[in-house]
C-alpha positions in Angstrom: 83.3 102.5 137.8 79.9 100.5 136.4 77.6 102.9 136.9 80.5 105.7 134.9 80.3 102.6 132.4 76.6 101.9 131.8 76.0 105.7 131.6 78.8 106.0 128.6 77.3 102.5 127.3 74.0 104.1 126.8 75.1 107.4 125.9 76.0 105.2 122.1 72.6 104.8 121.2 72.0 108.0 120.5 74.9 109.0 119.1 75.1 106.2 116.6 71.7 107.1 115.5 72.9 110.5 114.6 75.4 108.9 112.5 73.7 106.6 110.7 71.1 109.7 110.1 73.6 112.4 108.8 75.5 109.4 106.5 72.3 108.6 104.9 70.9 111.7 104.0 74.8 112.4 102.6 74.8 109.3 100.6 71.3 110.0 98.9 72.2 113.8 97.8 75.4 112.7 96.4 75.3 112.6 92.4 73.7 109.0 90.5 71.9 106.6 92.2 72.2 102.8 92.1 69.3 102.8 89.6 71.2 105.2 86.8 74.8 104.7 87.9 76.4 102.4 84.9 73.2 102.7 82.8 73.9 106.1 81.5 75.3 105.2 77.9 73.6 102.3 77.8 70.6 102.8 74.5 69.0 99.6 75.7 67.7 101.2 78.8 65.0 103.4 78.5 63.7 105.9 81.4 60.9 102.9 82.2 63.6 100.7 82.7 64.9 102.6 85.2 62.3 103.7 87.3 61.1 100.3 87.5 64.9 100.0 88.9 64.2 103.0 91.3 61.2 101.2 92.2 62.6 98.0 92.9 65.2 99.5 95.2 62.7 101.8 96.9 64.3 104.8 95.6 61.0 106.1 94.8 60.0 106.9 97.9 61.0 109.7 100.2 63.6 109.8 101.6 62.6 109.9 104.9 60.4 107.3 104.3 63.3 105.1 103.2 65.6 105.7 106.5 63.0 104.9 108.6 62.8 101.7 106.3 66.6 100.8 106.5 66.0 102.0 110.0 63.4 98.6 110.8 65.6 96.3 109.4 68.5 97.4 111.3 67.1 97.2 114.8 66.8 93.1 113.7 70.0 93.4 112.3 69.2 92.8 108.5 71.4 95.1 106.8 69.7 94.3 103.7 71.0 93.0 100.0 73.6 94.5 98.2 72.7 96.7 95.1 75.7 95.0 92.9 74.7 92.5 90.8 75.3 89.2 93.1 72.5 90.8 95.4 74.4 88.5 98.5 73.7 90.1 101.8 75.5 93.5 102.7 76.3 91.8 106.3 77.8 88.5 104.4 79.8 90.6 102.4 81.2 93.2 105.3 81.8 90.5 107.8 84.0 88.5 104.9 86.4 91.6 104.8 86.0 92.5 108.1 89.0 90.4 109.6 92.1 92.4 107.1 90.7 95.3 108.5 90.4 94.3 112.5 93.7 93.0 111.6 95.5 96.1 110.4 93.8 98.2 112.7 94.6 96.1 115.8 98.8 95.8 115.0 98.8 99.1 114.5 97.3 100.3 117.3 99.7 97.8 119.4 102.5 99.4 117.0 101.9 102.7 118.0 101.2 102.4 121.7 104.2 99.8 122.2 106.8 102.3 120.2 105.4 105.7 120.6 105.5 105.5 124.5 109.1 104.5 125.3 109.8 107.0 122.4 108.1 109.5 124.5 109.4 108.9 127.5 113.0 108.7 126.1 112.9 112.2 124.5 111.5 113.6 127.9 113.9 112.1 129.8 116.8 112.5 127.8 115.9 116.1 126.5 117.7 118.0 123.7 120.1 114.7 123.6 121.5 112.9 119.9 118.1 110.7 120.9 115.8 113.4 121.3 116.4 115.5 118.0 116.5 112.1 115.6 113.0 111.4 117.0 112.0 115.0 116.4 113.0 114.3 112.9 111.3 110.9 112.8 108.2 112.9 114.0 108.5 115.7 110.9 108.9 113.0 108.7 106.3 110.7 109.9 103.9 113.8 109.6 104.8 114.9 106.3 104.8 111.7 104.5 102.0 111.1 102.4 100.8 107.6 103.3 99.6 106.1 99.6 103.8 107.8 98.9 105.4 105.8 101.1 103.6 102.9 100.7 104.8 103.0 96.9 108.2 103.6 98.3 108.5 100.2 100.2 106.5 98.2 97.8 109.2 99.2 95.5 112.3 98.7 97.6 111.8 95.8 100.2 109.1 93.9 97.6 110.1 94.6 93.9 113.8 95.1 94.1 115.0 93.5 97.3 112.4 90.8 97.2 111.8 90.4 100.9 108.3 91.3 101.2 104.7 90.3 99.6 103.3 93.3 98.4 100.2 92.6 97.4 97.0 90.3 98.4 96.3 88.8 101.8 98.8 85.1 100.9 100.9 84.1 98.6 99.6 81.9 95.7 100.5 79.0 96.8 99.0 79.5 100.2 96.7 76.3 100.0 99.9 73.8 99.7 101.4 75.3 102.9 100.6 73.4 106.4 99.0 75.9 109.3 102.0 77.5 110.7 103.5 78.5 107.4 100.0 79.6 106.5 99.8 82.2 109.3 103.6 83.0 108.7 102.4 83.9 105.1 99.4 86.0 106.4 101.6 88.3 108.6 104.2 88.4 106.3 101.5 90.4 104.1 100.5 92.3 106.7 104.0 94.0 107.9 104.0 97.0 105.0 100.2 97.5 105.5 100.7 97.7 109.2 103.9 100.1 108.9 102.1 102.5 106.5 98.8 102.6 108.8 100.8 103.7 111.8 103.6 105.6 110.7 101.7 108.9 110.9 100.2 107.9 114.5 103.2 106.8 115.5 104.8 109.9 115.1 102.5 112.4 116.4 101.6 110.3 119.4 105.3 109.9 120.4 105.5 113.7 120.5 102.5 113.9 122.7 104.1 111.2 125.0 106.6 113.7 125.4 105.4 117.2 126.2 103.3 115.3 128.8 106.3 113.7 129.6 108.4 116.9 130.5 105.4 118.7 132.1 104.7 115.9 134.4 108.9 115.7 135.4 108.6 119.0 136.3 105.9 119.0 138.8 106.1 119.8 142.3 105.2 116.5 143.3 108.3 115.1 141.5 110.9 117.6 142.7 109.3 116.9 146.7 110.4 112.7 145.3 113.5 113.5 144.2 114.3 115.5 147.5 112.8 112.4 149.7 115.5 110.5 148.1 113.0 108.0 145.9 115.5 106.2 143.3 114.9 108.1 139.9 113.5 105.1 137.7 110.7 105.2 140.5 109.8 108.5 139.7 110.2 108.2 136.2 108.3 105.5 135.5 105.7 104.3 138.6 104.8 107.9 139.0 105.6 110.5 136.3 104.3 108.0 133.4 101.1 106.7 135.0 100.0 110.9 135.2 102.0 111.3 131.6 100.1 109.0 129.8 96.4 110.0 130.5 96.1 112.4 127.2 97.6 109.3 125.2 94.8 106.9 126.7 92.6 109.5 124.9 94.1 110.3 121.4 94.7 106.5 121.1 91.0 106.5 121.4 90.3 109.3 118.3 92.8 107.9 116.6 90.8 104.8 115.8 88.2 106.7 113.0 91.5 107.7 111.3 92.8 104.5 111.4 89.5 102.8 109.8 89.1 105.4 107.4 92.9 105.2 105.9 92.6 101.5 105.7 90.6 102.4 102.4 93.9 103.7 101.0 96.0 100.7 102.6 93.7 98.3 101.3 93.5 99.9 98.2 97.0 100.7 97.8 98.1 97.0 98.7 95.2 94.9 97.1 93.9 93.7 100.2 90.2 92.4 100.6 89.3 94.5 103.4 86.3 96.4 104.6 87.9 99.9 103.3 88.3 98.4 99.7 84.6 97.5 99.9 83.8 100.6 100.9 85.5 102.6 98.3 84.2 100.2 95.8 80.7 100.8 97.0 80.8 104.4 96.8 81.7 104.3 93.5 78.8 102.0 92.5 76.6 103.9 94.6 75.4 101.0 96.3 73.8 102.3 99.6 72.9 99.5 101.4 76.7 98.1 101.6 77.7 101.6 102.1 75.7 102.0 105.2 76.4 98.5 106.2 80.4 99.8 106.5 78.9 103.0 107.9 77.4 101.3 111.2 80.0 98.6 111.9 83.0 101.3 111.4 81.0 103.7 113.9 80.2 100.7 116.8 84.1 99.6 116.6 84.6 103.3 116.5 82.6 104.0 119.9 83.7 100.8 121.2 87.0 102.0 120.7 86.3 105.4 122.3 84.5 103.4 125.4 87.2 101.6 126.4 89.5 105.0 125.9 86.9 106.2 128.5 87.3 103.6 130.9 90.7 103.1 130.8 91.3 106.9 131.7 88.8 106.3 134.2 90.7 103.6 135.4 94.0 105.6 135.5 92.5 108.8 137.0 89.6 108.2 140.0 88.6 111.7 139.7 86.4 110.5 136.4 84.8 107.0 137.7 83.8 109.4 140.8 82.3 112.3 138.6 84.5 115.2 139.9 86.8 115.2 136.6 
């Protein structure tokens, strides 16, 4: 099990280096540069203006002169200033939004994994029951619901006409009177529509998933030779059938993490919440590449993390992959 885990350890490197590589050529062919962006319609800048711009920012040079740059300051960990106007540091600013995001990312990952499996299970066990077709339409629904549409939906029922939840901002406005428990009640409070509309569509498609491999796992031969030994039925269902069921989720909770960080942009957008997503959006739009690959990195180390620990926990649950002969 540590040597399967150093070799998928090291196996990042290079695979986040390929990342960082493909996003930064990307970012540089796209349209405007940080140097012209904003400056267009402006008569007060002249063309010498902005090269000296282009030249401060070391846009001047080529561009793979400039990775390999970025590259440097990377390995130390300096992600650099921020092309906006407060010039903080990118890695100041990304670590400042970075808790919303961990935040919304993490509930709704426990969301999904702690409802989508019993869901599963349920709709295996009890299939072509009352139970089993309202989850299959939950599942239709949950995939054909726009996210950004649904989030307007609930901000408009359960916050502006029912009043029972914030729905905007991270606490209330009064959040510096309250004492510490009421503070944190506030914070979650904020987070439960954010949270819902992140992991409504995983939520559905991974309780689906829970239960074809559900019903082809029930229907093995190694369950049937159970039954017939007389091993009580919530035995099979759920010490033998789930621990073989639930290997493919162990995986897809893994991929579903990039989706997760990259819809937070239109959660946090769509809810006003200072998170990592909003910053990235924002820096897009500015073109300001340094903050952009700042998110870039960060997103794809939680994202490998995420995927390593998918890795080793279907390692754990199969031996066939800590031993190399799956």
């Amino acid at each position: 099990m540590r040597t399967y885990a150093l070799k998928r350890l090291l196996g990042m490197f290079p695979l986040l280096l390929g990342i960082t590589m493909i996003s930064f050529a990307m970012m540089h062919l796209a349209p405007g540069e940080p140097a012209v962006t904003g400056q267009e319609f402006n008569p007060k800048v002249s063309s010498q203006d902005i090269e000296r711009l282009r030249s401060y920012y070391g846009l001047d040079k080529p561009l793979y002169e400039q990775y390999w740059n970025w590259l440097k300051r990377l390995a130390v960990l300096d992600f650099g200033e921020s092309f906006s106007s407060d010039h903080r540091p990118v890695l100041d600013k990304v670590l400042e939004r970075l808790p919303v995001t961990l935040w919304i990312n993490i509930l709704a990952m426990m969301v999904i994994f702690l409802v989508a499996i019993p869901i599963g299970v349920m709709s295996a066990v009890k299939q072509d029951s009352w139970f089993d077709r309202t989850m299959t339409v939950f599942v239709f629904i949950g995939f054909a619901i726009p996210s950004f549409w649904l989030g307007l939906l609930l901000m408009m029922g359960l916050g502006v006409n029912m009043n029972l939840l914030p729905i905007s901002g991270i606490h209330d406005y009064s959040w510096q009177q309250m004492g510490f428990w009421e503070q944190q009640l506030d914070f979650f409070k904020h987070l439960i529509l954010p949270v819902f509309v992140s992991a409504i569509g995983g939520l559905a498609g991974m309780s689906r998933f829970m239960r074809t491999g559900m019903l082809e796992v029930i229907r093995a031969d190694y369950i049937t030779t159970a039954r017939a030994m007389g091993v009580p039925e919530n035995t099979i269902r759920y010490r033998l059938a789930l621990k073989n069921a639930i290997l493919p989720i162990i995986t897809l909770l893994g991929l579903s993490i990039p989706g997760l960080i990259g819809g937070s942009v239109i959660v946090e957008y769509l809810f006003s919440l200072p998170g990592m997503g909003r910053l990235f959006y924002e820096a897009i739009l500015a073109r300001d590449y340094t903050v952009v690959m700042g998110i870039t990195v960060i997103g794809a180390v939680l994202t490998l993390i995420g995927n390593l620990m998918a890795d080793l926990a279907y390692a754990w649950a199969d031996p066939r992959i800590r031993q190399g002969q799956g």
